[in-house]
C-alpha positions as CSV (number, residue, x, y, z in Angstrom):
1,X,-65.8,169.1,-52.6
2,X,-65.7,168.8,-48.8
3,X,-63.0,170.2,-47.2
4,X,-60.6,167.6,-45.9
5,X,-59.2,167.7,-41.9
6,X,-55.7,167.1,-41.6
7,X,-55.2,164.3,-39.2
8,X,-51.3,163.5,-38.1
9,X,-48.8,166.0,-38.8
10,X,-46.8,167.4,-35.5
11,X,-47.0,170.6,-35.1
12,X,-43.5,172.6,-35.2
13,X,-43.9,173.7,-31.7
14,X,-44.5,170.2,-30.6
15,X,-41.7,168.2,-32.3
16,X,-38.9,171.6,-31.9
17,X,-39.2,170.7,-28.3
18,X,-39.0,167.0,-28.1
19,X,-35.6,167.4,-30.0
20,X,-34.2,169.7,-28.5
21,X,-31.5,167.8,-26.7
22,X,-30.0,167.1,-29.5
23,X,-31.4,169.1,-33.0
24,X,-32.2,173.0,-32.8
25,X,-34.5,174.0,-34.8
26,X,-35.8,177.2,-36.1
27,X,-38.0,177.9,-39.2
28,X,-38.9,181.3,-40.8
29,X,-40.6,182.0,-43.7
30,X,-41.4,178.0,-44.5
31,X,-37.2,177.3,-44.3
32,X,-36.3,175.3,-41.2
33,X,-32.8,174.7,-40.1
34,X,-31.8,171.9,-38.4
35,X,-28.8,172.2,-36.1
36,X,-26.9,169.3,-34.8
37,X,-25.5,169.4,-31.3
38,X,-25.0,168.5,-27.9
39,X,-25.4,170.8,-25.2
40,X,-25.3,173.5,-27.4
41,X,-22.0,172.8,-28.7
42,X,-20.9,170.5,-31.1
43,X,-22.1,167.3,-31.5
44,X,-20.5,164.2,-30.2
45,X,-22.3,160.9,-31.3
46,X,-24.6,159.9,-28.6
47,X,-27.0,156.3,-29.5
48,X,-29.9,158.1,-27.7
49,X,-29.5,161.5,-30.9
50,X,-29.2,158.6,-33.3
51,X,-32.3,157.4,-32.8
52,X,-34.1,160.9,-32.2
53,X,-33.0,161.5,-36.1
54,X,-34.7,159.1,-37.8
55,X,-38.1,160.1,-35.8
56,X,-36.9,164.4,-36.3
57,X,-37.2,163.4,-40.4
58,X,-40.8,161.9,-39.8
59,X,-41.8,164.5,-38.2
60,X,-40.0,167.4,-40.2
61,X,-41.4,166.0,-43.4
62,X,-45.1,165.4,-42.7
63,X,-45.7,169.0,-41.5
64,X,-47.1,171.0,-44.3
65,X,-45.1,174.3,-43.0
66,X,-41.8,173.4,-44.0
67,X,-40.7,174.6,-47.1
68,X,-36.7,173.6,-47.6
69,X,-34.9,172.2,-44.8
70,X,-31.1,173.2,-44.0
71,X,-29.2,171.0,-41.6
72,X,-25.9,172.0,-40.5
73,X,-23.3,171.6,-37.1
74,X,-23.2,173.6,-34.3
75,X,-19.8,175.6,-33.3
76,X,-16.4,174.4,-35.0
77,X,-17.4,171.1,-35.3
78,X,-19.6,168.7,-37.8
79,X,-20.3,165.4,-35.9
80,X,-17.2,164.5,-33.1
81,X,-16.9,160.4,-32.8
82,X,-17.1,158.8,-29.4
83,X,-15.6,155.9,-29.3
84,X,-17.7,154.9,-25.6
85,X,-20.5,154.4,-27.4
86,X,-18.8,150.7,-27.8
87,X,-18.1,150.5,-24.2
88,X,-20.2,147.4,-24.5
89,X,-19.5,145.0,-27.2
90,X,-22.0,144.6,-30.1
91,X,-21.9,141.0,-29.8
92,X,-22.7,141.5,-25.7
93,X,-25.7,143.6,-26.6
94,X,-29.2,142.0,-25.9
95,X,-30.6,139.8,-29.2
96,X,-33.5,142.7,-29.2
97,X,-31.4,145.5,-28.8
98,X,-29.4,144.3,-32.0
99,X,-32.7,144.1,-33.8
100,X,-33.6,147.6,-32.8
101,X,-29.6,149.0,-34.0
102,X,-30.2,147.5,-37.6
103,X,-33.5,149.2,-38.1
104,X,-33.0,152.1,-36.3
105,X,-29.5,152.4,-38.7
106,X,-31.7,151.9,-41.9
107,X,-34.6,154.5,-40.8
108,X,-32.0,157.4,-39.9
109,X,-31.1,157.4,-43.7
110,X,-34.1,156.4,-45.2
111,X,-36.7,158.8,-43.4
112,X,-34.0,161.7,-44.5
113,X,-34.6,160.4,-48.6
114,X,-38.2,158.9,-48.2
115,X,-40.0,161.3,-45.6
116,X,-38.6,164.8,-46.7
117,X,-40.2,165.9,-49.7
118,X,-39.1,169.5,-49.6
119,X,-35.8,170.6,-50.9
120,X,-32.5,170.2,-48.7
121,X,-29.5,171.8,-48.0
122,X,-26.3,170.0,-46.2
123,X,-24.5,172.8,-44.4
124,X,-20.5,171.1,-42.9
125,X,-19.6,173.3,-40.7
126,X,-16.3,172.0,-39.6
127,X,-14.2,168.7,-39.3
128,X,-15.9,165.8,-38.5
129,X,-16.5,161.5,-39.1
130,X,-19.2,161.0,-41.5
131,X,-21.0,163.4,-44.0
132,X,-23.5,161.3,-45.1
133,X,-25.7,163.4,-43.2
134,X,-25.3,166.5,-45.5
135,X,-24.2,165.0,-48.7
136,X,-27.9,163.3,-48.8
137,X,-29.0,167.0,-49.0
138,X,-29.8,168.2,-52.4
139,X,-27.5,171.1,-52.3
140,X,-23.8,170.3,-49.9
141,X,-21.6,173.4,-49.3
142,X,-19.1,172.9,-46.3
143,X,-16.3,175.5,-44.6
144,X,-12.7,176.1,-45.5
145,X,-11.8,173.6,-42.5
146,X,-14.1,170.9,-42.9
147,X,-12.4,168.0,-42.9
148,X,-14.4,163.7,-42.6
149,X,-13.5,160.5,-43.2
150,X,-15.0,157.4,-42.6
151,X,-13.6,155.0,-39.5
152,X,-15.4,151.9,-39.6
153,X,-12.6,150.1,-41.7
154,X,-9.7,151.3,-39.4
155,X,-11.9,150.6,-36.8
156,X,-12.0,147.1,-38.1
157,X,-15.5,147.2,-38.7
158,X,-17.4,146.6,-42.4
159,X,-18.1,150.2,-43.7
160,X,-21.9,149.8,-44.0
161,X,-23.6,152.3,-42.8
162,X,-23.8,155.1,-44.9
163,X,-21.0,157.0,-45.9
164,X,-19.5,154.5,-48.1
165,X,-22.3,154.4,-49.9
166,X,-22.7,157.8,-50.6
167,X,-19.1,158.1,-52.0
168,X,-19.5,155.3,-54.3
169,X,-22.3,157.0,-55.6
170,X,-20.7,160.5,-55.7
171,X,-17.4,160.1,-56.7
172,X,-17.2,156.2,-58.1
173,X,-16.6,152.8,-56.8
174,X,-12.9,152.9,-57.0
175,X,-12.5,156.5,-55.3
176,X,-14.5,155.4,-52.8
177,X,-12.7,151.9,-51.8
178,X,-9.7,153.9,-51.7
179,X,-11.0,156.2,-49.3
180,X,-13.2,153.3,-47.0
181,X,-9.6,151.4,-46.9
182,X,-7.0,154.3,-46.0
183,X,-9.6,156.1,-43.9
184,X,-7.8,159.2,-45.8
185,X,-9.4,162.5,-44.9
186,X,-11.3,164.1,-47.1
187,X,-10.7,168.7,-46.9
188,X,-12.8,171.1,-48.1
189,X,-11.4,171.5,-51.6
190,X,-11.0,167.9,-52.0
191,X,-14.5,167.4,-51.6
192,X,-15.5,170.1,-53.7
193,X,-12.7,168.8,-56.5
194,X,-13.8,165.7,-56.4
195,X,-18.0,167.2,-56.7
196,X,-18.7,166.1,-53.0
197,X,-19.7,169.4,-52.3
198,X,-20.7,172.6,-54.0
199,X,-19.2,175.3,-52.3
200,X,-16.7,176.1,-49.6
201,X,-16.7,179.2,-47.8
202,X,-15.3,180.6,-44.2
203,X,-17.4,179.7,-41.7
204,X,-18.7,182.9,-40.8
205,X,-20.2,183.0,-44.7
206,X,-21.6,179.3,-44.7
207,X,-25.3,179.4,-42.4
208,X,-25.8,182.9,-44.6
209,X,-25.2,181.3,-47.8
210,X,-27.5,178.4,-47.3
211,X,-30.1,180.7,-46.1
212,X,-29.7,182.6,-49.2
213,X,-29.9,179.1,-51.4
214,X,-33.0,178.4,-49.3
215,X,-34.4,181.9,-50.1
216,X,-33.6,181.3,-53.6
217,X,-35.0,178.1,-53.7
218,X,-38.4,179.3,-52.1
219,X,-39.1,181.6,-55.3
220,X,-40.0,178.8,-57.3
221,X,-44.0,177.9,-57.0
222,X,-44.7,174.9,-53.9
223,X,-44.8,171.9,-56.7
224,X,-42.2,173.2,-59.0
225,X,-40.0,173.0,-55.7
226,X,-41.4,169.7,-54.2
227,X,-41.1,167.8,-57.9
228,X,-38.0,169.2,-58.3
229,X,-36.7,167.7,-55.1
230,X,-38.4,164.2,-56.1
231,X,-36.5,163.9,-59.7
232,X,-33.1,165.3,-57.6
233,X,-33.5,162.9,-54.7
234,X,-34.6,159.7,-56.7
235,X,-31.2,158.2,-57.3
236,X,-30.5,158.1,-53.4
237,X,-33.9,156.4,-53.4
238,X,-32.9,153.8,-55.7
239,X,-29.4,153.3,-53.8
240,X,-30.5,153.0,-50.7
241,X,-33.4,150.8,-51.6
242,X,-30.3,148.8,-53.5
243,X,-27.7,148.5,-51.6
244,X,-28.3,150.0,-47.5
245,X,-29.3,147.1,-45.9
246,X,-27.0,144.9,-47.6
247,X,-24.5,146.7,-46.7
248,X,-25.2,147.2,-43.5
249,X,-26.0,143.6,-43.1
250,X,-22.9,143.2,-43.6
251,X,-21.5,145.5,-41.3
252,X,-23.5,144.7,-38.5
253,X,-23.2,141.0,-38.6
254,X,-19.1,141.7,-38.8
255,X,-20.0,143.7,-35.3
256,X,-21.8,140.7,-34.1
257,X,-19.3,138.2,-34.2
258,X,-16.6,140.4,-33.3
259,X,-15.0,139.1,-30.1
260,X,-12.8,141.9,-29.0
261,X,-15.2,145.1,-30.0
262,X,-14.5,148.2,-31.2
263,X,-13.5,150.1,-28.2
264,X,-10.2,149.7,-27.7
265,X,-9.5,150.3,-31.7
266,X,-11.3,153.1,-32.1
267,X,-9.6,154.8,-29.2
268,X,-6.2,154.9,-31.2
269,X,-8.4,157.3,-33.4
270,X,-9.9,159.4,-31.0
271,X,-7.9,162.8,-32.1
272,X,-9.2,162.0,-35.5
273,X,-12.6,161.6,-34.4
274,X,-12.8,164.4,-32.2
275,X,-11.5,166.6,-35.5
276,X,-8.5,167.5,-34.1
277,X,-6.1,165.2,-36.4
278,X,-6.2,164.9,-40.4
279,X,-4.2,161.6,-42.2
């Protein structure tokens, strides 16, 4: 058998760097951990890091040298909303840019489910908007403090992109309406009463004990660990594949005909986004 080249795969050193304005990254011993941020602190939602994601998963799952991935927050904070972002109405933006949003939007989830084939751990290190992020991961633990919710519907905008659909899928269709429509945050022990999460812990304790499940984890031969992630992750295949773009069909074409834009509504929210309010 002649020995086969291995054409494609980014190199870690390569695609660490290209991130790096918005993921850290470092890797030991095949585990790589994936810190959100901005400016080294935590992360506030940027359209430029949303679209870095989806490319970071490509890139993260086609090199051989990961092992189990572990993405997490950086400081006090899990993912701070901005409402600026809107600054511009969706139904202002170009035709093409529009385009661009809705795939971009589908790719940030589905490289995460489709183009990691390693084991994952979802590390919330503090309040924050969505979780959809980490509760993907095949193992969630989060901190005493964390605390997200979903905005879009207070926002007056569809929730399609993500997080909706990973409570119906977590904690039921009923649950999760109630939580899309109230916009009700969801705490640490909530989300590991109602099986959001596995484990909640003080911060200080929560990027050690993810290491330690990675290190676990890594005990287990290569295929035992990358089958065992394929039968784990399946059902997000099959929901996404059923009901993502649908749903966010329907968000995005709510955004598209929606005269006044989200600006001004999601500024009423903007301690909540920034973590620094619970309802």
């Amino acid at each position: 058998m002649t020995e086969r080249r291995m054409i494609g795969p980014t190199k870690f050193e390569e695609y660490s760097e290209k991130y790096k304005e918005f993921l850290l990254m470092t890797r030991r011993d095949g585990i790589i951990e994936v810190r959100l941020h901005t400016d080294g602190g935590p992360y506030k939602h940027s359209w430029e890091a949303h679209t870095a994601w989806s490319h970071a998963w490509s890139d993260i799952g086609r090199d051989p040298e990961n092992e189990v991935m572990i993405i997490s927050g950086t400081g006090d904070k899990w993912v701070i909303g901005d409402p600026e972002v809107w600054n511009t109405k969706f139904m202002d933006w170009p035709k093409q840019k529009k385009l661009e949003q809705y795939h971009e939007s589908l790719r940030l989830l589905e490289n995460l489910i489709f183009c990691i084939d390693i084991p994952t751990i979802g590390a919330i290190n503090g309040p924050g908007t969505h979780c959809e992020l980490a509760t993907l991961c095949d193992i969630t633990i989060c901190t005493e403090d964390a605390d997200f919710f979903d905005p879009h519907y207070l926002g007056g905008t569809p929730p399609g992109d993500g997080m909706l659909l990973t409570l119906q899928n977590m904690i039921g269709f009923k649950k999760a309406a109630y939580y899309a429509y109230t916009g009700k945050n969801i705490n640490g022990q909530t989300a590991l009463d109602l099986g959001i999460v596995s484990e909640v812990l003080p911060r200080e304790k929560l990027l050690p004990r993810a290491w330690e499940l990675a290190e676990m984890i890594m005990q287990a031969p290569r295929s035992t660990r990358h089958l065992s992630h394929s039968i784990i992750s399946r059902p997000w295949k099959q929901a996404l594949v059923s009901d993502q773009g649908f749903q966010l069909a329907h968000q995005m074409y709510d955004m598209a005909i929606d005269e006044e834009g989200a600006l001004e509504r999601l500024k009423k929210m903007q301690g909540r986004l920034m973590g620094k309010e619970v309802h």
